[in-house]
Backbone as CSV, one residue per row, in Angstrom:
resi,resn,N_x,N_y,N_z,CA_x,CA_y,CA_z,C_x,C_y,C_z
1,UNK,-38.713,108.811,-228.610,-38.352,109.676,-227.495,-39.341,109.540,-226.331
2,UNK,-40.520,109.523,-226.702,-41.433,109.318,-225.761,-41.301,107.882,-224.993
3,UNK,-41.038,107.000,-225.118,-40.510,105.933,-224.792,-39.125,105.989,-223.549
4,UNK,-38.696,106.772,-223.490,-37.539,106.864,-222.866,-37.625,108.215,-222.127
5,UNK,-38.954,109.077,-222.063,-39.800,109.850,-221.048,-40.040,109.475,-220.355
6,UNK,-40.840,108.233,-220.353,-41.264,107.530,-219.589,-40.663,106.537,-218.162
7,UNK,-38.915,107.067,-218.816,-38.420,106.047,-217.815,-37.319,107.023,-216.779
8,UNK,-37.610,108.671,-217.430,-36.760,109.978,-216.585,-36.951,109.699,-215.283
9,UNK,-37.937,109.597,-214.669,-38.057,109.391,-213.156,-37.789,108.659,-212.409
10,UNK,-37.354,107.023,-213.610,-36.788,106.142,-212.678,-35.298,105.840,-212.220
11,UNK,-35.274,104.773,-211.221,-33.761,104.825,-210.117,-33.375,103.851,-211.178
12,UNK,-31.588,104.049,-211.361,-30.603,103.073,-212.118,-31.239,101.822,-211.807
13,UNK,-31.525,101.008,-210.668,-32.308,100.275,-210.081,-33.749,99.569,-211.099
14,UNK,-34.584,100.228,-210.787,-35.495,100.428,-211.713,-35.265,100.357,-213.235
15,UNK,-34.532,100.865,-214.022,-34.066,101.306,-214.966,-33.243,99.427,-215.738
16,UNK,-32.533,99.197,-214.813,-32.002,97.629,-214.930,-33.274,96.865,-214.690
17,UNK,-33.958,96.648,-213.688,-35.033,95.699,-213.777,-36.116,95.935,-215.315
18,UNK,-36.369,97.319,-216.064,-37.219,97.266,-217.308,-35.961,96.609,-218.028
19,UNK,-35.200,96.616,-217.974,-34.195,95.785,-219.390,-34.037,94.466,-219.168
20,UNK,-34.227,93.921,-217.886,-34.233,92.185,-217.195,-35.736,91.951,-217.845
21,UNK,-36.743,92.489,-217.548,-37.716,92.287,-217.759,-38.054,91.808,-219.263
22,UNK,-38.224,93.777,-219.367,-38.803,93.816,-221.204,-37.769,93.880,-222.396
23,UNK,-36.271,93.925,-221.587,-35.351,94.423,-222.589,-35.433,95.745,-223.490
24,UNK,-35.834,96.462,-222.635,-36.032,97.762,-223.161,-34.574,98.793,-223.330
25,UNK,-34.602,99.014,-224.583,-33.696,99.855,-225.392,-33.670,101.303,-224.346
26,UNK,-35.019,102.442,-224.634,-34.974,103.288,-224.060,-34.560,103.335,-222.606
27,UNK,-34.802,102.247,-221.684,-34.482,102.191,-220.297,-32.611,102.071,-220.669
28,UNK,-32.110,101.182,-221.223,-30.630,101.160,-221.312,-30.142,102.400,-221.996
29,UNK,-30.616,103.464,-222.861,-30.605,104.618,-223.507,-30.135,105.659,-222.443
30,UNK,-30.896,105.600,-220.989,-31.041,106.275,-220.183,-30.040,105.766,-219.540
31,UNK,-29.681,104.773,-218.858,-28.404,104.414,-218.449,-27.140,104.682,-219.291
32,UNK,-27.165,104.966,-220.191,-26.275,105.051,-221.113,-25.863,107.119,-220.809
33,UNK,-27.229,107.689,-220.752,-26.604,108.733,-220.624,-26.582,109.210,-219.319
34,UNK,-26.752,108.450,-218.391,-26.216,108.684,-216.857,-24.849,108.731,-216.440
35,UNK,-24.414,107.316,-217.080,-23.331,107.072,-216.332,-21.887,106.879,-217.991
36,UNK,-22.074,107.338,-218.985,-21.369,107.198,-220.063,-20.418,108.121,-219.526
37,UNK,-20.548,109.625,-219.146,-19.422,110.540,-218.843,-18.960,109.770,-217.372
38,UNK,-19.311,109.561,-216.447,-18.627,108.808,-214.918,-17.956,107.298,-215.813
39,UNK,-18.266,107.181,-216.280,-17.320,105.620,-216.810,-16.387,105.835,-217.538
40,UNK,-16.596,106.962,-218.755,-15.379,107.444,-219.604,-14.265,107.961,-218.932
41,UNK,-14.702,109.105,-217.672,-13.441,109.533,-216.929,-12.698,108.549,-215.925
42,UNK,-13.222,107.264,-215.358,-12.909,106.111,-215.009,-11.694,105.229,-215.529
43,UNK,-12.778,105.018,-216.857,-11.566,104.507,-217.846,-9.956,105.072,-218.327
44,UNK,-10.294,106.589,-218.655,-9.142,107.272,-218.788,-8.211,107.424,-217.646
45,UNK,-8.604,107.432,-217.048,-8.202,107.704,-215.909,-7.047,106.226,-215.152
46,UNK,-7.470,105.213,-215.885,-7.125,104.090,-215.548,-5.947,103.784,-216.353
47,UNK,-6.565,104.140,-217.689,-5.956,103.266,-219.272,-5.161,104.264,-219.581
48,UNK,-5.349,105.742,-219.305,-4.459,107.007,-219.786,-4.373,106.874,-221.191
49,UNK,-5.698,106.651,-221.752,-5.788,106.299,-223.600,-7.235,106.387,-223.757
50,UNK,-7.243,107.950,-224.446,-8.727,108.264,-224.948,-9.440,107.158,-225.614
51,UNK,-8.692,106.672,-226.686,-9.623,105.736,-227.161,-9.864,104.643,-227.204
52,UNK,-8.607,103.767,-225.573,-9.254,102.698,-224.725,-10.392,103.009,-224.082
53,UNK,-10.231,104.370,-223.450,-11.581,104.633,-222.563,-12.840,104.576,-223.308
54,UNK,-12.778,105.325,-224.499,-14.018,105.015,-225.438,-14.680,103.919,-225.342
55,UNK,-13.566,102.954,-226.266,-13.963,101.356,-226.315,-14.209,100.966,-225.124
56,UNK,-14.234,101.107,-224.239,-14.403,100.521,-222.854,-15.774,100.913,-222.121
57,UNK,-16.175,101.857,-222.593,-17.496,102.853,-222.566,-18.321,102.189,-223.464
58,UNK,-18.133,102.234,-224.723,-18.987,100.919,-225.676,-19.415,99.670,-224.966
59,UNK,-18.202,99.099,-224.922,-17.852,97.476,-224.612,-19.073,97.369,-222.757
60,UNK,-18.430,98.274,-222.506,-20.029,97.890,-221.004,-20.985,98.141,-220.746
61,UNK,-21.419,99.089,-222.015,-23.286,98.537,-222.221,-23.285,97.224,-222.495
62,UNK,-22.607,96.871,-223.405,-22.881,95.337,-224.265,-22.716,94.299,-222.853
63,UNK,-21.608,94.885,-222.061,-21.648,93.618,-220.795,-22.993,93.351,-220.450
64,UNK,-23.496,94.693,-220.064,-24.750,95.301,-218.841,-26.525,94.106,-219.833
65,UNK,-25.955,94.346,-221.159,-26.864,93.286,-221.602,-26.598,91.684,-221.465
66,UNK,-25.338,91.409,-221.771,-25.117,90.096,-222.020,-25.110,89.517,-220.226
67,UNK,-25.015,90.883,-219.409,-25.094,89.901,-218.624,-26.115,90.620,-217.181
68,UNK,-27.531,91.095,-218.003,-28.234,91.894,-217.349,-28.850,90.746,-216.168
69,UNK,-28.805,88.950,-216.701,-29.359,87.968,-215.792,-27.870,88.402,-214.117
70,UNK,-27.041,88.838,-213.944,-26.268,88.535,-212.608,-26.746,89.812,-212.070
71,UNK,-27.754,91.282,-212.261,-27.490,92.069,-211.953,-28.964,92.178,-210.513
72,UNK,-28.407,92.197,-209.243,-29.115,92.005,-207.955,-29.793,93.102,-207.798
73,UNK,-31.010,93.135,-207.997,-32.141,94.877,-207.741,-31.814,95.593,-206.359
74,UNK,-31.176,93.888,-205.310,-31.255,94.740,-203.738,-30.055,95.801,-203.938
75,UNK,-28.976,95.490,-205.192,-27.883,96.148,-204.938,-27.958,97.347,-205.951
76,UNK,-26.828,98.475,-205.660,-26.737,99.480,-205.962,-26.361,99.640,-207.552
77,UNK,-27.414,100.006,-208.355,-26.691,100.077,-209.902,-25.305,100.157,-210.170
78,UNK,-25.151,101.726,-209.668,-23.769,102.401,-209.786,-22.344,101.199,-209.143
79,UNK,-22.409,100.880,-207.950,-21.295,99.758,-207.491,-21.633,98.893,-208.536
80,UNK,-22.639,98.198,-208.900,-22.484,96.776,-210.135,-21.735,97.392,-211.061
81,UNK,-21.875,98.291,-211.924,-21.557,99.063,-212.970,-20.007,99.220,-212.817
82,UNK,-19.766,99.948,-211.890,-18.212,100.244,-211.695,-17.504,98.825,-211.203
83,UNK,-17.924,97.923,-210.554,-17.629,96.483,-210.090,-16.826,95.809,-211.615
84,UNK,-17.741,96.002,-212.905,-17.588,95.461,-214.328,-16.537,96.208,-214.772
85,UNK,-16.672,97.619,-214.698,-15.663,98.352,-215.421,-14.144,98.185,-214.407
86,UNK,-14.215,98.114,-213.190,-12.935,97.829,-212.573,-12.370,96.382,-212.959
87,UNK,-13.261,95.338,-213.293,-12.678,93.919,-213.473,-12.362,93.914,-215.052
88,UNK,-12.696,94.759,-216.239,-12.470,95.271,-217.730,-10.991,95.830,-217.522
89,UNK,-10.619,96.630,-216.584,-9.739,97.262,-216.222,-8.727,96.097,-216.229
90,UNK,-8.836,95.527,-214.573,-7.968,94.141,-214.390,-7.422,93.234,-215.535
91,UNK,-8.916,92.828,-216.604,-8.499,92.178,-217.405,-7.613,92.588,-218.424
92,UNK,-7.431,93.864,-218.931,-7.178,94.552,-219.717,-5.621,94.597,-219.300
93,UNK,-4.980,94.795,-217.961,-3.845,95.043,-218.093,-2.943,93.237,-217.111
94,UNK,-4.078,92.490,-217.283,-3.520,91.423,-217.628,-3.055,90.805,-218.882
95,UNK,-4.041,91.385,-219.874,-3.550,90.851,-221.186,-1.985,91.234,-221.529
96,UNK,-1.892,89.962,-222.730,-0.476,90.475,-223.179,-0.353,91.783,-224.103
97,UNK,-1.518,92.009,-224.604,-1.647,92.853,-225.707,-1.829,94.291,-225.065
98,UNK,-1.870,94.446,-223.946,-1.699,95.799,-223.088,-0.463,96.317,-223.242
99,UNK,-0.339,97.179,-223.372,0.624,98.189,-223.316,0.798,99.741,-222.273
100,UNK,0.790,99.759,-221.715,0.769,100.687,-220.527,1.457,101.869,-221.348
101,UNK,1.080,103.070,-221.130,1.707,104.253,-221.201,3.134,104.907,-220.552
102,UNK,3.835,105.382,-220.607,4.610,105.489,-220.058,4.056,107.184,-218.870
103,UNK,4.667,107.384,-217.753,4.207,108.669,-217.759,5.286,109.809,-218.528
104,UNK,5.955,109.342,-219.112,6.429,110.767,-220.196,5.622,110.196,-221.195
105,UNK,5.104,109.406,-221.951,4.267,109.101,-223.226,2.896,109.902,-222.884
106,UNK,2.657,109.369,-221.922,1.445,110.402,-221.322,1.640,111.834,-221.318
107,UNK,2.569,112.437,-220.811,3.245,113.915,-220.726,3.087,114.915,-222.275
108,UNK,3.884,113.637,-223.143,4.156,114.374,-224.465,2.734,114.206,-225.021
109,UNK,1.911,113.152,-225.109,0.528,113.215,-225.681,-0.193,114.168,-225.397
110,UNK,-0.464,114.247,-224.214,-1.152,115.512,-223.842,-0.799,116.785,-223.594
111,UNK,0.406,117.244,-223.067,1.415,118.550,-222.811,2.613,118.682,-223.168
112,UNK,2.920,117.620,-223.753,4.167,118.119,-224.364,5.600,117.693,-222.924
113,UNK,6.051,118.665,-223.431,7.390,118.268,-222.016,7.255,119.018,-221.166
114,UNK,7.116,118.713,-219.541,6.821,119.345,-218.180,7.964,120.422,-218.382
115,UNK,7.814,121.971,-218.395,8.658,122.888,-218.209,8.009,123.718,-216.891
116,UNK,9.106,124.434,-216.846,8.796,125.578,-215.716,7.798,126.720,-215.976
117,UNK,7.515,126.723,-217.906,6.646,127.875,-218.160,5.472,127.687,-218.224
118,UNK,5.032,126.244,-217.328,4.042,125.651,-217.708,3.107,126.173,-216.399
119,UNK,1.852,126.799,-216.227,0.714,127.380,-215.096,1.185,126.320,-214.343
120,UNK,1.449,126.822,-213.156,1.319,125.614,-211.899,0.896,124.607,-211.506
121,UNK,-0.416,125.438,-211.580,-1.561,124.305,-211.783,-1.518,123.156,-213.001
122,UNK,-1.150,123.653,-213.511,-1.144,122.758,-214.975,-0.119,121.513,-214.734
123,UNK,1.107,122.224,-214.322,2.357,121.520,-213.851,1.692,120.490,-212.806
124,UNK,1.280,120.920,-211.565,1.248,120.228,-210.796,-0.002,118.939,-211.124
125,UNK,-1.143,119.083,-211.884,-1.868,118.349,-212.647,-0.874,117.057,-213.297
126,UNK,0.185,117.131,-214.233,1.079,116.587,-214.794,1.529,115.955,-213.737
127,UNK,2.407,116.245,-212.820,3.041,115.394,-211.609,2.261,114.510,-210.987
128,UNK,1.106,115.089,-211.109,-0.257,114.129,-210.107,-0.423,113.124,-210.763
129,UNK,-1.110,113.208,-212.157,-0.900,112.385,-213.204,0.098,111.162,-213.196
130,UNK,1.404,111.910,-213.068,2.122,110.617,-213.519,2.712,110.032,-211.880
131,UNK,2.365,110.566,-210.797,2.547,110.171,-209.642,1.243,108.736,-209.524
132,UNK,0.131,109.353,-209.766,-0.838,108.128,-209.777,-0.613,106.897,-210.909
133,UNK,-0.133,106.928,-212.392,0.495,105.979,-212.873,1.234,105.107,-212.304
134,UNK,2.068,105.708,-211.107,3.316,104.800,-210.686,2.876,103.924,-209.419
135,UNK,1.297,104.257,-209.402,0.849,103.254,-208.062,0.816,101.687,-208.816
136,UNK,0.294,100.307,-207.984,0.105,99.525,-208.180,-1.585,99.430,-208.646
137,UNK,-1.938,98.370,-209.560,-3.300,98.565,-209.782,-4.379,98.952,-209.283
138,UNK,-4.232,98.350,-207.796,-5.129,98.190,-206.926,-4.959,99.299,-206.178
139,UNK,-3.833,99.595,-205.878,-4.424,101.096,-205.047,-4.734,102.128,-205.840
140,UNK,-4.159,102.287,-207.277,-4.739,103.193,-207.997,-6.130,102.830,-208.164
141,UNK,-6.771,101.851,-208.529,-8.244,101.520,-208.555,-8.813,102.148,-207.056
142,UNK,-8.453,102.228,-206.483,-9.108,102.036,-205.043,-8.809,103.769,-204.485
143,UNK,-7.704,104.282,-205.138,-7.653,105.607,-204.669,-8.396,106.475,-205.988
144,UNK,-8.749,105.960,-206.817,-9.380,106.821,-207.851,-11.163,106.502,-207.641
145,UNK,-11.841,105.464,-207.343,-12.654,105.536,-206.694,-13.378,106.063,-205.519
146,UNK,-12.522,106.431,-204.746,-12.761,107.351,-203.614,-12.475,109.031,-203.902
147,UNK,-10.999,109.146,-204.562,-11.207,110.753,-204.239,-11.347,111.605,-205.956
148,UNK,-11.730,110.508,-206.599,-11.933,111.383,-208.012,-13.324,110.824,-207.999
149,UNK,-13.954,109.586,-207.874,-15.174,108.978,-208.200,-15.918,109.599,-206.812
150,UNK,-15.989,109.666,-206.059,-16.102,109.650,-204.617,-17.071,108.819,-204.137
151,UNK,-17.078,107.664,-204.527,-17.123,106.485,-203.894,-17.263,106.439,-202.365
152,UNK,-18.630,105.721,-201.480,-17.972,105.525,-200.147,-17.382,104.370,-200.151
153,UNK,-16.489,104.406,-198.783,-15.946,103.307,-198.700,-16.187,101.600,-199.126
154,UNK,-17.720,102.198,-198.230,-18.590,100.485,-198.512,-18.458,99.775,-200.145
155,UNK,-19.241,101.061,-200.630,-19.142,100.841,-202.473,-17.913,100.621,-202.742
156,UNK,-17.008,100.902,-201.773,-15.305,100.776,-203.082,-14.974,99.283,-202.744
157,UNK,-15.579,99.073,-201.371,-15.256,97.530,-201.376,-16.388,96.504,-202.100
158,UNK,-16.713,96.850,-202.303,-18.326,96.066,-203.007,-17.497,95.512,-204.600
159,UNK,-17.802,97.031,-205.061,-16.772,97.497,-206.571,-15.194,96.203,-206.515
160,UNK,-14.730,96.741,-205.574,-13.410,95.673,-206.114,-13.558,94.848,-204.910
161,UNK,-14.581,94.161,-204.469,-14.839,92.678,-204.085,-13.730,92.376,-203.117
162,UNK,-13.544,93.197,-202.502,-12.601,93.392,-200.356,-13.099,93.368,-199.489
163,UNK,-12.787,93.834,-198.785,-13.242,94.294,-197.379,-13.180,96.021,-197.070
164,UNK,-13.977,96.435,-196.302,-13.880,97.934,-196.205,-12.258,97.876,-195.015
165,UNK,-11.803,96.921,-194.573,-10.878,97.035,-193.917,-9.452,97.321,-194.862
166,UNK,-9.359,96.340,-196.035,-8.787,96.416,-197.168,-8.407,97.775,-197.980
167,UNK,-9.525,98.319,-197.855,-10.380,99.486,-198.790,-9.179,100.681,-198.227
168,UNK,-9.523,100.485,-196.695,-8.476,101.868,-195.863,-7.292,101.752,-196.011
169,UNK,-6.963,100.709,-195.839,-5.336,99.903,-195.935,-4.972,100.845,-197.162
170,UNK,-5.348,99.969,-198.453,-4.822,100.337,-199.475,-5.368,102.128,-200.148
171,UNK,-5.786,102.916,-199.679,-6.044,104.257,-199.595,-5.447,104.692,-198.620
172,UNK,-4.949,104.300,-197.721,-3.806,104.559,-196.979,-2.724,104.543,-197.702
173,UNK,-2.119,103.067,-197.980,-0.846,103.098,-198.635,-0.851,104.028,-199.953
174,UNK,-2.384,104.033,-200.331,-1.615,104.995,-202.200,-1.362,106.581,-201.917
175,UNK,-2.306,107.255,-200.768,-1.998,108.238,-199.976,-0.935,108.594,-199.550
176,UNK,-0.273,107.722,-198.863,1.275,107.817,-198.614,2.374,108.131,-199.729
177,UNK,2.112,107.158,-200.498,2.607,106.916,-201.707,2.723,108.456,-202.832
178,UNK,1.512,108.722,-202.613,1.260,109.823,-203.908,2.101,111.296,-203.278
179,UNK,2.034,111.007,-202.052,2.367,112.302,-201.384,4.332,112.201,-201.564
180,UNK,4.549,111.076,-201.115,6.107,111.124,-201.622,6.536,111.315,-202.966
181,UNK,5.593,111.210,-203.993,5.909,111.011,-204.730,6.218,112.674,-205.453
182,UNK,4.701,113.065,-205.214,4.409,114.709,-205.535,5.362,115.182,-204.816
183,UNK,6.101,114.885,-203.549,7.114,115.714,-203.005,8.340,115.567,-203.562
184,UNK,8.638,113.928,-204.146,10.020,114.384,-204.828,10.007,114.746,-205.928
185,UNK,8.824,114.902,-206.526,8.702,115.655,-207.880,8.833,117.175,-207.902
186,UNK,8.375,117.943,-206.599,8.349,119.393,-206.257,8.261,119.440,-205.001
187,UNK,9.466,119.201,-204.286,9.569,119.802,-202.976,8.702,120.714,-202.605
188,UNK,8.332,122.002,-203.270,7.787,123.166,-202.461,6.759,123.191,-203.152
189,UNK,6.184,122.412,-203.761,4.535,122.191,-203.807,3.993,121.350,-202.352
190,UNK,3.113,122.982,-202.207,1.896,122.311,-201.541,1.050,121.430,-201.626
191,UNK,0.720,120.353,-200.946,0.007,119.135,-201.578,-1.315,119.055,-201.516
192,UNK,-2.562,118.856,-202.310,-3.264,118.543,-201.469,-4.044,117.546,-202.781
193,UNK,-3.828,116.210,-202.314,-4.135,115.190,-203.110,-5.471,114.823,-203.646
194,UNK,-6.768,115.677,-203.370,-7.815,115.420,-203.040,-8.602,116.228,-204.008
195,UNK,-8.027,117.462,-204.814,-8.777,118.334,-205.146,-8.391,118.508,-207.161
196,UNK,-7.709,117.185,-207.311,-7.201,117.204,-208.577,-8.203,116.298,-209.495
197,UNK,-8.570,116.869,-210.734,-9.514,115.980,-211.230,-9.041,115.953,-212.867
């Protein structure tokens, strides 16, 4: 424990250069419990499968070692980090062995069937949910980085390797998108796309 005291004060930054260096356990220990909850809700959020997100939470420490030689000190831990887990993502629903959720598979796993007796909030959570399923990869990557991760722009283009011109475009279009979508799901829901987590 004392070993990994020693490394509380330092920047993610810092923290990657003792594991390039000395390969230190406790320094990756500490990264591990920084960013394990921000990567798990990432993942789920992506995969809509608790225990893809898990494995996926495992699986990128092991990257962060195997491939601690590409990781640049000038650059920002957090963008490298999410950069890996967005291209895990990519790869993942390139494979053939992916299987995507449906958003009623999603519905019944977690709530059962969308009724009217369901808290509003709750309801409207569900619609959001399966409104963001129905984006394309990339703007869902790119709109879940910004208004659930809150990501700046710069970092979201860093992360998925664009342009910050790109970045607006497509947070534009999933913006558009989510809002038609939540509207033909509930006309007289008020929208506000920004505050759902």
């Amino acid at each position: 424990m004392k070993n990994k005291d020693k490394y509380m004060l330092c920047s993610d930054e810092e923290l990657m250069v003792e594991i390039i260096v000395h390969h230190s356990h406790p320094a990756l220990a500490l990264l591990h419990e920084r960013y394990s909850g921000k990567l798990y809700g990432y993942f789920l959020k992506m995969m809509n499968d608790r225990e893809k997100a898990s494995d996926f939470v495992q699986d990128i420490f092991l990257k962060i070692m195997e491939k601690k030689h590409l990781f640049d000190p000038e650059r920002k831990f957090q963008a490298w980090i999410f950069t890996i887990a967005s291209n895990m993502c990519k790869t993942a629903f390139r494979s053939p062995q992916f299987v995507a959720l449906s958003s009623e598979e999603i519905d019944q796993k977690s709530h059962g069937h969308l009724s009217e007796n369901l808290h509003e909030k709750e309801r409207f959570k569900i619609l959001y949910k399966r409104s963001l399923n129905q984006l394309e990869m990339h703007h869902k990557t790119t709109f879940i980085l910004r208004y659930m991760e809150n990501f700046s722009l710069n970092d979201i283009a860093e992360i998925t390797e664009v342009s910050v011109g790109t970045v607006k475009s497509r947070l534009f279009y999933a913006t558009q998108k989510m809002t038609k979508l939540l509207h033909e799901y509930d006309p007289r829901q008020e929208i506000n796309l920004f505050k759902i987590n």
